[in-house]
C-alpha positions in Angstrom: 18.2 -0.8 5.3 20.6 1.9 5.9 21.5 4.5 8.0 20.0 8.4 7.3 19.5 11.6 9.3 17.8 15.0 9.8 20.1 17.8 10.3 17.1 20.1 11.5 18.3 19.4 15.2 22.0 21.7 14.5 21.8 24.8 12.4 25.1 25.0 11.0 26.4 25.0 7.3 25.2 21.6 5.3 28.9 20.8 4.0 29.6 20.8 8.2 26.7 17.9 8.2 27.3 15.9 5.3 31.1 15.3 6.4 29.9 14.5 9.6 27.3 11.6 8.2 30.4 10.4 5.8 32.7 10.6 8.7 30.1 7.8 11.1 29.2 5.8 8.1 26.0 7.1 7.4 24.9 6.7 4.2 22.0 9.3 3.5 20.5 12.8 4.4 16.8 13.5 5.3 17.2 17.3 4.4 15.4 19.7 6.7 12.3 21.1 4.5 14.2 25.1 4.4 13.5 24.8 0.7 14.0 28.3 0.4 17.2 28.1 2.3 19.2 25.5 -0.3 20.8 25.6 -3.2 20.1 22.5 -4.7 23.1 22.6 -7.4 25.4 23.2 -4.4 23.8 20.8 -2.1 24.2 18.3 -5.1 27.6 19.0 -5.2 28.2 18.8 -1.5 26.8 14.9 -1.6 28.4 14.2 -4.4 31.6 15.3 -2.4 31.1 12.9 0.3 28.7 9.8 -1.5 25.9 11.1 1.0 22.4 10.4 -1.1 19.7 12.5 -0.6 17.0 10.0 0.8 14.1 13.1 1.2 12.6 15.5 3.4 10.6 16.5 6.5 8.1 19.6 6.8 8.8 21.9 9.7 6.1 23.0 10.6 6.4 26.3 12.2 3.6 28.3 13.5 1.5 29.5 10.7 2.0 26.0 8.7 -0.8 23.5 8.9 -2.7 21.6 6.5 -6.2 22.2 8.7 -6.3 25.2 9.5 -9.5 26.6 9.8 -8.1 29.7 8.0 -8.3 28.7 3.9 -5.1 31.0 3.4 -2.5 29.8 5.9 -4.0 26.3 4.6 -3.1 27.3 0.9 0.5 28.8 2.3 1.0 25.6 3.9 0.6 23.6 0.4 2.6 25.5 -1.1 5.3 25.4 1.1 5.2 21.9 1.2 5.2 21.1 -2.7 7.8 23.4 -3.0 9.5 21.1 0.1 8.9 18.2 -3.1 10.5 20.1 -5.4 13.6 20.7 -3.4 13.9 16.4 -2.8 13.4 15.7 -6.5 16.0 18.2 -7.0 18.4 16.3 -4.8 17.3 13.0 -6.5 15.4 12.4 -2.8 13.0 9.2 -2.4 10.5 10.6 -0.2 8.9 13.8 1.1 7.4 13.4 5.4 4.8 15.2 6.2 3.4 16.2 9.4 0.3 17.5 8.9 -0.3 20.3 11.6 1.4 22.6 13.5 3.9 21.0 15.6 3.6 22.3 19.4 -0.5 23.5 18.6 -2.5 21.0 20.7 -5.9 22.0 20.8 -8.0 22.2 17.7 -10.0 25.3 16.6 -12.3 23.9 14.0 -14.8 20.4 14.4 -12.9 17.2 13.6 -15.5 16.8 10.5 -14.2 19.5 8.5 -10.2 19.5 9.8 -9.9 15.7 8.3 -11.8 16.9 5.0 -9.1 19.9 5.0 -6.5 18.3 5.6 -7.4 15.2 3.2 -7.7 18.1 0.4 -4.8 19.9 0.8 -2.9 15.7 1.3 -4.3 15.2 -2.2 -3.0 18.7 -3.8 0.2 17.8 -2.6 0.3 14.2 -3.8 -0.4 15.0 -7.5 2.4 17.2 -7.1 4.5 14.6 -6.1 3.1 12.2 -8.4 4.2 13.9 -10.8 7.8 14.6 -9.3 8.2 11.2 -8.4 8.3 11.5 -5.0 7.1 9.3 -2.5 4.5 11.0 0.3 4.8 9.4 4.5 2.3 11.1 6.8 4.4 11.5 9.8 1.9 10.9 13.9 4.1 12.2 16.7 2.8 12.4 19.9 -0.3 14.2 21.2 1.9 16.7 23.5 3.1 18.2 20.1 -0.3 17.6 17.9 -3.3 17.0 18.8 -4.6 15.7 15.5 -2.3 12.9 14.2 -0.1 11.2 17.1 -0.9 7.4 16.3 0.0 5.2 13.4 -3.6 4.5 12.9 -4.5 8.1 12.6 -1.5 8.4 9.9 -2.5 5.3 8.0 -6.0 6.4 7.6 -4.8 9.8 6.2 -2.2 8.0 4.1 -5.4 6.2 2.2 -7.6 8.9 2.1 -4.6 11.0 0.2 -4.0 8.1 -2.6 -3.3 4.6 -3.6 0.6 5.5 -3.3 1.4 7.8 0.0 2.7 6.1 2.8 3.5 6.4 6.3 6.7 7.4 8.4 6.9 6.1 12.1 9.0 7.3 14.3 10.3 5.2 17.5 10.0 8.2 20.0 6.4 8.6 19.8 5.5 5.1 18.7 6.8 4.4 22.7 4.9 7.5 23.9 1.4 6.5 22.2 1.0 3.1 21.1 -0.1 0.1 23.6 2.7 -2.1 21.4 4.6 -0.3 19.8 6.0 -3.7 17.9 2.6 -4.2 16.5 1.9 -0.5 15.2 5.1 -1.2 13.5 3.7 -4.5 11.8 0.1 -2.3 11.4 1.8 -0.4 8.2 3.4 -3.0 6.4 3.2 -2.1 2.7 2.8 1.3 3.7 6.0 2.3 5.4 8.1 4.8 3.6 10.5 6.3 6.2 11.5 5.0 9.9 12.8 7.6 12.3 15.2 6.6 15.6 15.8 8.1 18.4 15.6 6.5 21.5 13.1 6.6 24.5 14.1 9.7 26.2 14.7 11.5 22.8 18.7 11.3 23.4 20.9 8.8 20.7 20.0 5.3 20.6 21.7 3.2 23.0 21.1 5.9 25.7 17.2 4.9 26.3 15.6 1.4 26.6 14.7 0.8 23.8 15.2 -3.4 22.2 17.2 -1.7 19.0 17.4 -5.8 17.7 13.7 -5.8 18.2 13.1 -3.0 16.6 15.1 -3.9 13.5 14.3 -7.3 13.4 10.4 -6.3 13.3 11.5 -3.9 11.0 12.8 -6.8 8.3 9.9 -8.8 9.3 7.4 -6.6 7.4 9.9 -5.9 4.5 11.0 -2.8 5.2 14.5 -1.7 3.7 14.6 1.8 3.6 16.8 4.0 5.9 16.6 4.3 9.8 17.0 8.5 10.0 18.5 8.9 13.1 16.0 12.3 14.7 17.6 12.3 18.1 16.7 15.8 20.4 18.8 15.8 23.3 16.4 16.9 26.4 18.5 19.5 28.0 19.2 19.4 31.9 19.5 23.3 32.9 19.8 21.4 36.6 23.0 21.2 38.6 21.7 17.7 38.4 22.6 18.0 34.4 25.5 15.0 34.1 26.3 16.8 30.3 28.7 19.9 31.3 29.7 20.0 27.4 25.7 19.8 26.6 24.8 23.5 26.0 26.3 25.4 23.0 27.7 29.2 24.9 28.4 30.7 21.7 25.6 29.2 19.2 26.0 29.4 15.2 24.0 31.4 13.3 20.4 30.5 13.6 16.9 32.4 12.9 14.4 32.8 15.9 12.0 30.9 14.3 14.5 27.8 14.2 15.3 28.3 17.5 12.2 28.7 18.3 11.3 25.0 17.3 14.4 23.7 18.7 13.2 24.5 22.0 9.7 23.6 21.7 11.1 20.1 21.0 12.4 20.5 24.4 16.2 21.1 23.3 18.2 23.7 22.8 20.8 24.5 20.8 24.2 21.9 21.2 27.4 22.0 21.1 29.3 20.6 18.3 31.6 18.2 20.8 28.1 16.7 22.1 25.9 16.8 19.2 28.6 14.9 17.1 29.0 11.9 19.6 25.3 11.8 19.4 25.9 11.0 15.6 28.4 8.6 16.2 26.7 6.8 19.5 23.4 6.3 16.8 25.8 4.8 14.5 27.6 2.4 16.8 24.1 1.0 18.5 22.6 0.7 14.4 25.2 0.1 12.0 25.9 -3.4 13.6 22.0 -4.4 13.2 21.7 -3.9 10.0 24.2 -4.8 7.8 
């Protein structure tokens, strides 16, 4: 195993991030899916810089992206927009692609489960011959059902996984594993041979270490079922606009450049934007609980 992370959580420049990952000893990127925001050559060059590997990517899927829609064109837009997500990772010599497959923050469905499984199944399987065929590995992402309501158990993302084709996978993440699952151990277990990506972040979405989360559980069940790809750390600091709020350097006053629609996801993740000073000992408090339990 090794130690990755998104760097969909801070909208600043990539070069900022990647010398941030090499700085904490991280060894690997899971890029946010902004294909039309990179350029690979440069991003290539940036890694290179700092012997950062691209390990994939994840969808962000802002409103108007899902894979069921009940609409047949935002359905289409929304395959398109992740193959071309595929195309960025093989680009960056990336190992996977994570896919969530409906609109994160839409949470009641607007079509009968019958035909939002066979849509979604569809446009699963457009996507994996694309990757097939790019040599990237598909992981159907559940979070939790206060951001979805259609896939928020690992069940419900291994079922998908099979339907879509002999080689997709799954990606669990600890925060919503410890939201949805009875055992969160055992879910864990449930996708062995199927596990293609692992994201952390601890039980009140803050760094690991600051939740209660059994980390050495975690990684030890981990290695039990053979995994030994990367932990991407995922963490989305809950923000405190209390005088109760204990994180005076928390809340970034003069925030970087960032689109609405970023921000806009941010938020609905129940964040906000972060200051540099906090977000980067969030990095490094990730590193310190992890690094230890897995080398």
């Amino acid at each position: 195993m090794h130690l990755s992370m998104h760097n969909w959580m801070r909208a600043e420049p990539i070069d900022v991030t990647v010398a941030r990952l090499a700085k904490y000893g991280y060894e690997s990127i899971e890029i946010s899916g902004l294909p039309y925001d990179y350029d690979t050559k440069e991003v290539r060059r940036i890694l290179k810089e700092h012997n950062i590997k691209c390990w994939g990517s994840v969808t962000l899927m802002f409103a108007g992206y899902s894979l069921l829609a009940r609409d047949e064109g935002e359905r289409a837009n929304t395959v398109k927009y992740v193959k071309d997500c595929v195309t960025m990772v093989k680009e960056l010599d990336g190992y996977e692609m994570t896919i969530v497959p409906g609109t994160v923050g839409k949470v009641t469905p607007d079509a009968p489960p019958e035909d939002e499984w066979r849509w979604a199944v569809e446009s699963m399987k457009e996507i994996y011959d694309h990757a097939q065929k790019a040599g990237v590995k598909l992981a159907v992402e559940p979070i939790n059902r206060f951001e979805t309501y259609f896939c928020y158990r690992a069940a419900q993302a291994i079922a998908l996984a099979k339907a879509t084709g002999p080689d997709c996978g799954v990606c669990l993440d600890a925060f919503h594993l410890n939201i949805e699952e009875a055992d969160p151990y055992e879910s864990i277990r449930s996708a062995k041979g199927l596990l293609v990506d692992f994201h952390v972040a601890d039980t009140n979405r803050f760094a690991c270490g600051w939740g209660h989360w059994d980390w050495a559980k975690v990684v030890r069940t981990l290695k039990e079922i053979g995994y030994d790809g990367a932990l991407t750390v995922e963490f989305v600091a809950p923000v405190d606009r209390t005088p109760a709020n204990p994180y005076t350097n928390m809340i970034e006053k003069n925030p970087v450049n960032i689109t609405e629609e970023q921000r806009k996801f941010i938020e609905d993740h129940g964040s906000s934007l972060l200051t540099e000073e906090f977000y980067s000992n969030q990095v490094k408090i990730c590193a310190d609980t992890l690094l230890p339990l897995i080398k």
